[in-house]
C-alpha positions as CSV (number, residue, x, y, z in Angstrom):
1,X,0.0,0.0,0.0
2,X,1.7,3.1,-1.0
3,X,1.9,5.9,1.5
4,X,-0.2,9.2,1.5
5,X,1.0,12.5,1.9
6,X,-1.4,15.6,2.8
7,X,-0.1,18.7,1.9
8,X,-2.1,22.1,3.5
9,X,-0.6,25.8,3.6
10,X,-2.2,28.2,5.9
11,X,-2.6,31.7,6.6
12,X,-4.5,32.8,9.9
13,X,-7.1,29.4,9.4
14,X,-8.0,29.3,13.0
15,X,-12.0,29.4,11.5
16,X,-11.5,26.3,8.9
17,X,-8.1,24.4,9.9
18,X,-9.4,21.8,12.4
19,X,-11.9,20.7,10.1
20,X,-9.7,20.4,7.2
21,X,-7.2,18.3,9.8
22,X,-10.0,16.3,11.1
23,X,-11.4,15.2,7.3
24,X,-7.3,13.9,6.2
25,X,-7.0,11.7,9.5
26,X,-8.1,8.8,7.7
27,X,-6.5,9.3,4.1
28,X,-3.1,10.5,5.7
29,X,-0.1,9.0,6.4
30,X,1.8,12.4,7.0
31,X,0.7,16.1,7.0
32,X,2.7,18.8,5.8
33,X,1.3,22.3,7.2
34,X,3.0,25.2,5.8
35,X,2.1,28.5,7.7
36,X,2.8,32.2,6.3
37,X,3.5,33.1,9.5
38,X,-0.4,33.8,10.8
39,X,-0.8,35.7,14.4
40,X,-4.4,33.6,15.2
41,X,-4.8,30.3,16.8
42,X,-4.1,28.1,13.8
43,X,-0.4,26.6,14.9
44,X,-2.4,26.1,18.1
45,X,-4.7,24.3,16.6
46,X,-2.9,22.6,14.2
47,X,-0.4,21.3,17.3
48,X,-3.0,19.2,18.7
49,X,-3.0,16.9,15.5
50,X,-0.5,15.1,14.2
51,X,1.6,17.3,11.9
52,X,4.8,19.0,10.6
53,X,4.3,22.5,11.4
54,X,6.7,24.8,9.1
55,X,6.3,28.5,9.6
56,X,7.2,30.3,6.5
57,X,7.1,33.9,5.0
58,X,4.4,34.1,2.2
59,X,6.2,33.3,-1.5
60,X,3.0,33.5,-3.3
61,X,0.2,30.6,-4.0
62,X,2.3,28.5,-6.3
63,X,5.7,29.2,-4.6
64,X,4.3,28.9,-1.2
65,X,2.5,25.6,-2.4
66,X,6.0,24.3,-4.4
67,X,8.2,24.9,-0.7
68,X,5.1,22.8,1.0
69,X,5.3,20.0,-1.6
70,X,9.5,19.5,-0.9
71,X,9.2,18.6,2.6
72,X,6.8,15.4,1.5
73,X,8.7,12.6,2.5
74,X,6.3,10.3,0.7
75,X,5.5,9.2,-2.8
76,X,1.8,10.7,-3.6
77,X,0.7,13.7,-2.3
78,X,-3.0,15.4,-1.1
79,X,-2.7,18.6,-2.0
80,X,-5.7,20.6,-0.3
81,X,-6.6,23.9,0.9
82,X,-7.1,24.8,5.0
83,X,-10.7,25.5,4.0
84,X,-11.5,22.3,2.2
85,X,-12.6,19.1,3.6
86,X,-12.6,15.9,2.4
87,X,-16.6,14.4,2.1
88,X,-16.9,10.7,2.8
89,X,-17.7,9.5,-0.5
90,X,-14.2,11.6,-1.4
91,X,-12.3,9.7,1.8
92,X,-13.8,6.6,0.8
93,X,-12.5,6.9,-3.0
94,X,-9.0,8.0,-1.4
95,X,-8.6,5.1,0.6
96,X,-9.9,2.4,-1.8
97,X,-6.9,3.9,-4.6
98,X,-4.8,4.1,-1.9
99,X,-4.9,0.2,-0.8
100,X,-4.7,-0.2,-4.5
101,X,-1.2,1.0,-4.5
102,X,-2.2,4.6,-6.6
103,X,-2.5,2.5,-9.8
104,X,-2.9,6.1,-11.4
105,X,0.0,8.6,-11.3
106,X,-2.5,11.3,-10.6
107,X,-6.2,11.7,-10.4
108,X,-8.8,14.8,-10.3
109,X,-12.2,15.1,-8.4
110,X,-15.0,17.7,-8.0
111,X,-14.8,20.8,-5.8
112,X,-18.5,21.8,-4.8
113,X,-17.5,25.3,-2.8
114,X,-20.0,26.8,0.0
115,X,-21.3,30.6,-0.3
116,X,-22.5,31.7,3.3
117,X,-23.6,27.8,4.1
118,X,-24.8,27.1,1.2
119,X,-23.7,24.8,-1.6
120,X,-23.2,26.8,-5.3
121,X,-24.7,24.1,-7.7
122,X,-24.6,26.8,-10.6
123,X,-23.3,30.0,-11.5
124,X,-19.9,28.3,-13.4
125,X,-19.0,27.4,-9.7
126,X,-20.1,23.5,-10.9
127,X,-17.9,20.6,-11.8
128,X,-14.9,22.2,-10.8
129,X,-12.7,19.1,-11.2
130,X,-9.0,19.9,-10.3
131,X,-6.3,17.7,-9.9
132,X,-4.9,17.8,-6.4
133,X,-3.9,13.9,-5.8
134,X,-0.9,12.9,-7.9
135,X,2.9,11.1,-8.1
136,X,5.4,14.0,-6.3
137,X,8.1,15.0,-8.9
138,X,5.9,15.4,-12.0
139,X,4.3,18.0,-11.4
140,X,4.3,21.8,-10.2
141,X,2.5,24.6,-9.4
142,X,2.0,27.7,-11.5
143,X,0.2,30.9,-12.1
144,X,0.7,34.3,-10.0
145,X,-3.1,34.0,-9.0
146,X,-4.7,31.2,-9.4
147,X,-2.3,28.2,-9.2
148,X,-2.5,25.5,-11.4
149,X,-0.8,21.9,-11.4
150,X,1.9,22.0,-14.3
151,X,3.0,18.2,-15.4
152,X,6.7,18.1,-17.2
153,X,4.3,15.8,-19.8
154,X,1.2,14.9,-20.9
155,X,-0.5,13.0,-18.1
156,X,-3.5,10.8,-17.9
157,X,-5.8,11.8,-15.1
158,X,-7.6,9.0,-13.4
159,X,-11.1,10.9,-11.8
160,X,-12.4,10.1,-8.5
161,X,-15.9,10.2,-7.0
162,X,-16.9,12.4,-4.2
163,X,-16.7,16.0,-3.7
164,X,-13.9,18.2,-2.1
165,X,-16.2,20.4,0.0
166,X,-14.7,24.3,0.1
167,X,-16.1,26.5,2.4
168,X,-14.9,29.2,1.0
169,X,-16.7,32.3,2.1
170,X,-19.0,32.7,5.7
171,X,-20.1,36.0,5.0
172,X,-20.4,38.5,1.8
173,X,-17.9,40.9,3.0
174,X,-15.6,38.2,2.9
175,X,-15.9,37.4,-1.0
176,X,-15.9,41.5,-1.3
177,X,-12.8,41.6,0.7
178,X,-11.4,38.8,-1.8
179,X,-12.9,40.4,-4.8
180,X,-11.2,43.4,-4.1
181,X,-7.5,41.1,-3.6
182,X,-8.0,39.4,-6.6
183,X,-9.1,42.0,-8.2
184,X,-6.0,43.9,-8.1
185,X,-3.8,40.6,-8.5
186,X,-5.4,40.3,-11.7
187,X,-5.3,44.3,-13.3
188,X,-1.5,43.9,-12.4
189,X,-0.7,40.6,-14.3
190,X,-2.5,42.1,-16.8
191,X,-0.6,45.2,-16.8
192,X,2.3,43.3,-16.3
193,X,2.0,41.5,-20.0
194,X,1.0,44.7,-21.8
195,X,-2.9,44.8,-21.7
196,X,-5.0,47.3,-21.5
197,X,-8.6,48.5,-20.7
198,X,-11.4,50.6,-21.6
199,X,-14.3,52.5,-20.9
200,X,-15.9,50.0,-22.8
201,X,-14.5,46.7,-21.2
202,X,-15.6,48.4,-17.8
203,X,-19.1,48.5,-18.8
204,X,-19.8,45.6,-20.7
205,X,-17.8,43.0,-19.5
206,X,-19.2,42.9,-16.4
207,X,-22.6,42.8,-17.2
208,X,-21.4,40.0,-19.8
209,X,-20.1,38.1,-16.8
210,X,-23.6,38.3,-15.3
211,X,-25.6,37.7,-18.2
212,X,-23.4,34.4,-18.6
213,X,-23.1,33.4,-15.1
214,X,-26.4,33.9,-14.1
215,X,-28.7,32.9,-17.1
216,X,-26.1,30.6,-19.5
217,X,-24.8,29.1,-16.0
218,X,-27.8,28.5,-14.7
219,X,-27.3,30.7,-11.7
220,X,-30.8,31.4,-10.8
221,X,-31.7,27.8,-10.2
222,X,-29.5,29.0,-6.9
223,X,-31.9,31.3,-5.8
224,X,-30.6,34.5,-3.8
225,X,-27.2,33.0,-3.0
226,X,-27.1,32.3,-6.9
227,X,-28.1,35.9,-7.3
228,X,-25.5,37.5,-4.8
229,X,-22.6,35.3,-6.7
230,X,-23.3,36.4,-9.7
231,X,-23.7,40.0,-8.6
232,X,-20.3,39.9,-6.9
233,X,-18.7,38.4,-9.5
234,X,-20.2,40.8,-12.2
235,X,-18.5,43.4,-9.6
236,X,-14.7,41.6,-9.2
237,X,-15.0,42.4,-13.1
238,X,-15.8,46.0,-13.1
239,X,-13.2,46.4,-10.7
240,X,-10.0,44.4,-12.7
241,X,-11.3,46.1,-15.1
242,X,-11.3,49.9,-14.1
243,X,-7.8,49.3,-12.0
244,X,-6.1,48.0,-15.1
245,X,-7.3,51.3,-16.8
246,X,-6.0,53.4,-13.9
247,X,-2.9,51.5,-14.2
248,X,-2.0,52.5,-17.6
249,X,-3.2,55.9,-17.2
250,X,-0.8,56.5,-14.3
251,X,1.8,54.9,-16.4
């Protein structure tokens, strides 16, 4: 039976870590938890649990997650984030690969993320298969913002059953305070390579985002929480969007 390793960095988690600790127990042979050096409870809370607890200064999502993935001593890794937690049909799917000897070198499943309690069925937020289980040493993170798993070659992706449940946001002011981050994040890679923006782009491609989000997507079968996505989203938009143009104005 090969050996499991779970892979989690963290950044002031004390709301979500002991969760995401709690769902690996039975999938993990070791855990890896890679702090940015938070000033809540979560080292606290993760020193109750079995775990090697590395405090390090932030290198970015893919960097910080790269660092975390070096100090695996094992042969697969679980890469997860401290607000995700691992269903039971997911754990279940884990363990039964797992006994099997990880006949696949990596394998995807579904991501089914949480607005304010609530599952997001919709809105483009559905079948958000990533690949987060996989052979160490063939693949890497990437991307400034939103990492991605880079294999060194072309890689068949064995998919398993159950969701990755990602509690992502408790309150809106939390997805504004993201949206506002990200936003940002974004206007500067895209500054970065050269784009621009317009007075046009800031009008319409936000309400494009909505429009296709919320009726294309499906996002209404989601009711208000649907509605308050989409909304938000719509407004991440505007605001990459208008920062991008104050960006090359300033230049």
């Amino acid at each position: 039976m090969e050996k499991l390793s779970v892979v989690i960095i963290t950044g002031n988690e004390e709301r979500n870590i002991e969760k995401c600790l709690v769902s690996v127990q039975s999938v993990a042979d070791e855990i890896i938890v890679v702090d940015s050096l938070s000033t809540d409870k979560t080292e606290e809370i993760c020193r109750k649990y079995n775990v090697t607890f590395v405090s390090q200064k932030w290198l970015g999502y893919s960097e910080q997650k790269n660092y975390a993935n070096s100090l695996v001593s094992n042969n697969f890794i679980l890469s997860i984030d401290a607000d995700e937690v691992l269903s039971e049909d997911l754990t279940k799917s884990i363990l039964q690969e797992k006994h099997a000897g990880f006949p696949a070198k990596a394998y995807d499943f579904n991501r089914l993320t949480y607005f304010c309690g609530k599952p997001v069925k919709h809105c483009g937020w559905n079948n958000d298969y990533r690949v987060r289980l996989w052979q160490k040493n063939l693949a890497k993170w990437s991307g400034e913002i939103h990492e991605l798993l880079a294999f060194d070659s072309p890689m068949p992706v064995a998919r398993l059953s159950g969701n990755l449940l990602h509690y992502s946001f408790h309150s809106i002011e939390q997805h504004i305070e993201q949206v506002n981050k990200f936003s940002t994040l974004s206007a500067q890679a895209k500054f970065n390579k050269g784009k621009k923006s317009s007075i046009i782009a800031i009008l319409f491609q936000p309400l494009w985002r909505f429009i296709r989000m919320y009726f294309f997507q499906l996002g209404f079968l989601d009711g208000l929480t649907g509605l308050i996505v989409c909304v938000d989203s719509a407004y991440a938009v505007f605001l990459k969007y208008s920062k991008l143009y104050l960006l090359n104005k300033q230049r």
